[in-house]
C-alpha positions in Angstrom: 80.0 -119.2 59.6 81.8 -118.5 63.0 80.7 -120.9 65.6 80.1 -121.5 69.4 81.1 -124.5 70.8 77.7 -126.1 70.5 77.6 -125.3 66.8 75.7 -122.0 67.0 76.6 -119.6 64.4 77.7 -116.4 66.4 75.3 -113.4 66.5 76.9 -109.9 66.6 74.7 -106.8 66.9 76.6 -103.3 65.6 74.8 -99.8 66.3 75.8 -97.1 63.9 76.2 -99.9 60.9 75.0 -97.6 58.4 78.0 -95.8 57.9 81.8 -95.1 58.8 83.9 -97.9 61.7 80.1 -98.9 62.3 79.7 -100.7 58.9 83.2 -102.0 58.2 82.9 -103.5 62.1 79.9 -105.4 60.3 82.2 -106.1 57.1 84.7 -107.5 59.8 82.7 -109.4 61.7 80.7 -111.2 58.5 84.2 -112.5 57.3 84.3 -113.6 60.4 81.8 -115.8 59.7 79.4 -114.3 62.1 75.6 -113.4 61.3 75.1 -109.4 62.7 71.6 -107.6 63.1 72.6 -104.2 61.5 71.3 -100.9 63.6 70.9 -97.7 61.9 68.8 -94.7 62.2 67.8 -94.4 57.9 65.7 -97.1 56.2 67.5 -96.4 53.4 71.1 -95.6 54.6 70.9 -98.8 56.7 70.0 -101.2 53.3 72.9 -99.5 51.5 75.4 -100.0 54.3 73.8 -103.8 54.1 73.9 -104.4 50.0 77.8 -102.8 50.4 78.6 -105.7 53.2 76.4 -108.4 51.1 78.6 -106.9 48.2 82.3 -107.2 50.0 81.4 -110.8 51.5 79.3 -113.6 52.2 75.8 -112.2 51.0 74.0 -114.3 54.0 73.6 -113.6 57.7 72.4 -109.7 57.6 69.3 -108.1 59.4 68.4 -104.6 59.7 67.1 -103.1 62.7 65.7 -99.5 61.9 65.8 -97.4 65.3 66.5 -93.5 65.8 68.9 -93.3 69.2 67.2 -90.0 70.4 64.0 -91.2 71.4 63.8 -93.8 74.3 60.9 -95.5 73.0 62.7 -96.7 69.7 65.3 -98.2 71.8 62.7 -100.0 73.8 61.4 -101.1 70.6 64.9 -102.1 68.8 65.6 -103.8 71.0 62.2 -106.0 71.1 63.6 -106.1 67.4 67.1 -107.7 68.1 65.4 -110.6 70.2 62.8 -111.1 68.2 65.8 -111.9 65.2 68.6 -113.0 67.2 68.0 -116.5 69.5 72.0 -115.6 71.0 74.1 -112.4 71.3 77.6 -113.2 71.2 78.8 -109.8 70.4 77.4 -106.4 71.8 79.2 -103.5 69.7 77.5 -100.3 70.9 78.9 -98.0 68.2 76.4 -95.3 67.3 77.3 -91.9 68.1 76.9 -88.0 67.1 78.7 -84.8 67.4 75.9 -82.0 67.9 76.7 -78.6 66.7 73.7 -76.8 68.3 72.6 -77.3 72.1 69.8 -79.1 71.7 67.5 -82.0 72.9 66.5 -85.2 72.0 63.0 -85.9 72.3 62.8 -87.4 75.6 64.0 -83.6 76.6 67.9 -84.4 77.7 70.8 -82.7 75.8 71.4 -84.8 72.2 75.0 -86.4 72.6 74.4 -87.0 76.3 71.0 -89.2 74.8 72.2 -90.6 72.2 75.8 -91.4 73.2 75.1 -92.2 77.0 71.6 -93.0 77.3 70.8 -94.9 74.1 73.7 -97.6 74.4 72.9 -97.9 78.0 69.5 -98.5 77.8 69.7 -100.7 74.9 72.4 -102.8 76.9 70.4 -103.4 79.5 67.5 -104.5 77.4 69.7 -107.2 75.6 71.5 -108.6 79.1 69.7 -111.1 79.9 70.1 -112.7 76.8 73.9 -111.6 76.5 74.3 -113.8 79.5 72.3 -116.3 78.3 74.3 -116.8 75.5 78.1 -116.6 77.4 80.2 -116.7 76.8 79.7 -113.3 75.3 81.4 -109.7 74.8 79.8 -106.0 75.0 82.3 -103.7 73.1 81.7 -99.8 74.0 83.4 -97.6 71.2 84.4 -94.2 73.8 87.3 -92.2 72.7 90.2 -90.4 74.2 87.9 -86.9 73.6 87.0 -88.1 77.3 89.8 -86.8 78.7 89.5 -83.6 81.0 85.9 -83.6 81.4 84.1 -83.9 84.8 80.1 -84.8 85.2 77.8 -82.2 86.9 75.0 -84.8 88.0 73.0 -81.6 89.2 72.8 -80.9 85.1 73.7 -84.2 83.9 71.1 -84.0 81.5 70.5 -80.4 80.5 73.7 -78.6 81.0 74.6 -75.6 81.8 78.2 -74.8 79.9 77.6 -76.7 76.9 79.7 -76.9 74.0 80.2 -79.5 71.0 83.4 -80.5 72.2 82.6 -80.5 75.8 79.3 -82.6 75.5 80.9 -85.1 72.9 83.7 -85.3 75.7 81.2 -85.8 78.8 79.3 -88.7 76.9 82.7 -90.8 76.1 83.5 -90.0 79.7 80.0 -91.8 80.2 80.8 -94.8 77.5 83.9 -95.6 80.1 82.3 -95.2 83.2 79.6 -96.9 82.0 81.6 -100.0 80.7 83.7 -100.3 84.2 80.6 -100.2 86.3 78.7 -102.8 84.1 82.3 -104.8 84.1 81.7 -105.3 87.7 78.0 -106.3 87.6 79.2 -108.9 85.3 81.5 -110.0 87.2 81.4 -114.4 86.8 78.5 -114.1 84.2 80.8 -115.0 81.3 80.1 -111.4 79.8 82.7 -109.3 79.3 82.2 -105.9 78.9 85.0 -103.4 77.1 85.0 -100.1 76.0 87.8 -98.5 73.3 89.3 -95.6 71.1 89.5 -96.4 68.1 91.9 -93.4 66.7 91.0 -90.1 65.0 89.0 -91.4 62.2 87.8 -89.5 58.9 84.6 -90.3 59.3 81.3 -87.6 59.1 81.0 -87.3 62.7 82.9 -83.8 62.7 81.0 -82.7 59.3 78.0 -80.7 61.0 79.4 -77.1 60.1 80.9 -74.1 61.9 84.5 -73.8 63.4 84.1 -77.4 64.1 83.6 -78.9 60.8 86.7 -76.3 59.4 88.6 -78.3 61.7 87.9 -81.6 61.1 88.1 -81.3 57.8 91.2 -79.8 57.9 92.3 -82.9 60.0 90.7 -85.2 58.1 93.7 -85.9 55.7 96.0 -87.0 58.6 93.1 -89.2 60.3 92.8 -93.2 59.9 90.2 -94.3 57.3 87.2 -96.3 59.0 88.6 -99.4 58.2 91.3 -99.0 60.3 89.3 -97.6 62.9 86.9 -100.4 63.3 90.0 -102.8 63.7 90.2 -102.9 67.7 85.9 -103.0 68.0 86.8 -106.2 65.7 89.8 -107.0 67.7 87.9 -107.3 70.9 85.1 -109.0 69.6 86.9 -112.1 68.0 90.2 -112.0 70.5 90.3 -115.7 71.3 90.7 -114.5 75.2 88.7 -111.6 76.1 89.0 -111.7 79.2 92.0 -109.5 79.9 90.4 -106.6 78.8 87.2 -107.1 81.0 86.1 -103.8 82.4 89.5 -102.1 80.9 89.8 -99.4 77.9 91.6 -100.2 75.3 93.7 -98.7 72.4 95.1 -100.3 69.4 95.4 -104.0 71.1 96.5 -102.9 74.6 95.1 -101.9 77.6 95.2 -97.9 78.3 95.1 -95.9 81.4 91.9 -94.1 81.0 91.6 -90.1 82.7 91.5 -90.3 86.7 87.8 -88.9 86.1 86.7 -92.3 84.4 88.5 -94.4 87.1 86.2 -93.1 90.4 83.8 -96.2 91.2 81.3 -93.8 93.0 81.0 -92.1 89.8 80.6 -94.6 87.9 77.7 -96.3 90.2 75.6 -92.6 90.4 75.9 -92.6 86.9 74.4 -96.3 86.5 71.4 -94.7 89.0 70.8 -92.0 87.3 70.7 -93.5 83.8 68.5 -96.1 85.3 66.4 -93.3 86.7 66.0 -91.1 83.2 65.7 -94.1 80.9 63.0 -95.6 83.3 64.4 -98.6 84.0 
């Protein structure tokens, strides 16, 4: 098992695990020798995703945490979960994520990507800091993508817009993931926490696969994307990089640090956006 200083086995927790860079990030990570808590949304999916890992590697070291990302209250209650398993967090790797073909809402009422992209990850974040920061040093790794680029946030519609689209929502909520990782880079400032957020490359994975125009075009894509395994490889990367600390509030592709779009850079964005998830999460 990977180890602290002190002799702690390292605890990583990966959202998404069930399926695609989510569960070989877990695979990574356990040959790392760390011990990761496993979130999904299926029972069943989830205790696949964990008997494939137990499988491919060390069989010990695996929880499951069973929590659906588009209702508030279960990520309240994961998280009660994750501290109730894990003593430390070393390793944050907020992965989960959806591409909606319909407008619709999650059941909190906001728009579904913005909830369970944004919001979720957010909220669950903040639920875990405390002991993040008691266990630095430690790492919180934001999986965004460069789908951000181009897209602005309408705070008077944040949650319920008006000119939605797939694209344009999944867009808006990696715009959030960045903006979200820079402002909390700065509150962490001299914790020992370091917050990072990351593409991790056009991917095959089922993210596209929800029908229309969309899926025809991600599946025509698909043959010319990376597999998942190479897509988790900068979430593993940043979470076992002997010095994370370059990368600290930064976005990151492949190994190297990235310009992300202007949009993602503006610091009084990023802090009404930390208000106003605060706000609809009720923080």
């Amino acid at each position: 098992m990977s180890s602290n200083s002190n002799g702690t086995t390292r605890i990583a927790i990966v959202t998404g695990a069930s399926s695609g860079i989510g569960l070989h990030t877990v695979l990574g990570l356990v040959r790392a020798g760390m011990r990761v808590v496993m979130v999904g949304r299926d029972r069943a999916r989830t205790e696949a995703a964990r008997r494939f890992v137990r499988a491919h590697s060390d069989p010990d070291g695996i929880d499951i945490v069973v929590a659906d990302f588009s209702r508030l209250a279960e990520v309240y209650r994961a998280a009660d979960e994750i501290l109730s398993v894990a003593d430390r967090i070393d390793v944050l790797v907020n992965n989960a994520g959806l591409m909606s073909r319909h407008y619709r809402f999650s059941f909190d009422g906001f728009e579904l990507t913005f909830a369970v992209n944004h919001l979720a990850p957010f909220l669950l974040t903040c639920l875990l800091l405390d002991r993040l920061k008691a266990s630095a040093p430690a790492r919180i790794i934001n999986v965004a993508s460069e789908a951000h680029r181009g897209h602005r946030l309408n705070f008077s519609d944040l949650a319920r817009p008006q000119d939605w689209g797939t694209l344009k929502a999944y867009g808006r909520s990696k715009l959030c993931n960045i903006l979200f990782t820079r402002e909390l880079a700065m509150r962490l400032d001299s914790s020992g926490v370091v917050a990072t957020c990351l593409h991790p490359g056009f991917v095959a994975t089922s993210i596209g696969q929800r029908g229309g125009p969309t899926e025809l075009a991600w599946r025509l894509m698909k043959p010319f994307m990376k597999r998942p395994e190479e897509g988790a490889k900068t979430s593993l990367f940043l979470a076992t990089v002997s010095d994370p600390q370059p990368f600290h509030g930064g976005y990151v592709v492949g190994k190297t640090l990235a310009r992300a779009d202007p949009a993602a850079l503006d610091g009084r964005v990023a802090r009404r956006l930390w208000d106003e998830s605060t706000r609809l999460t009720g923080l």
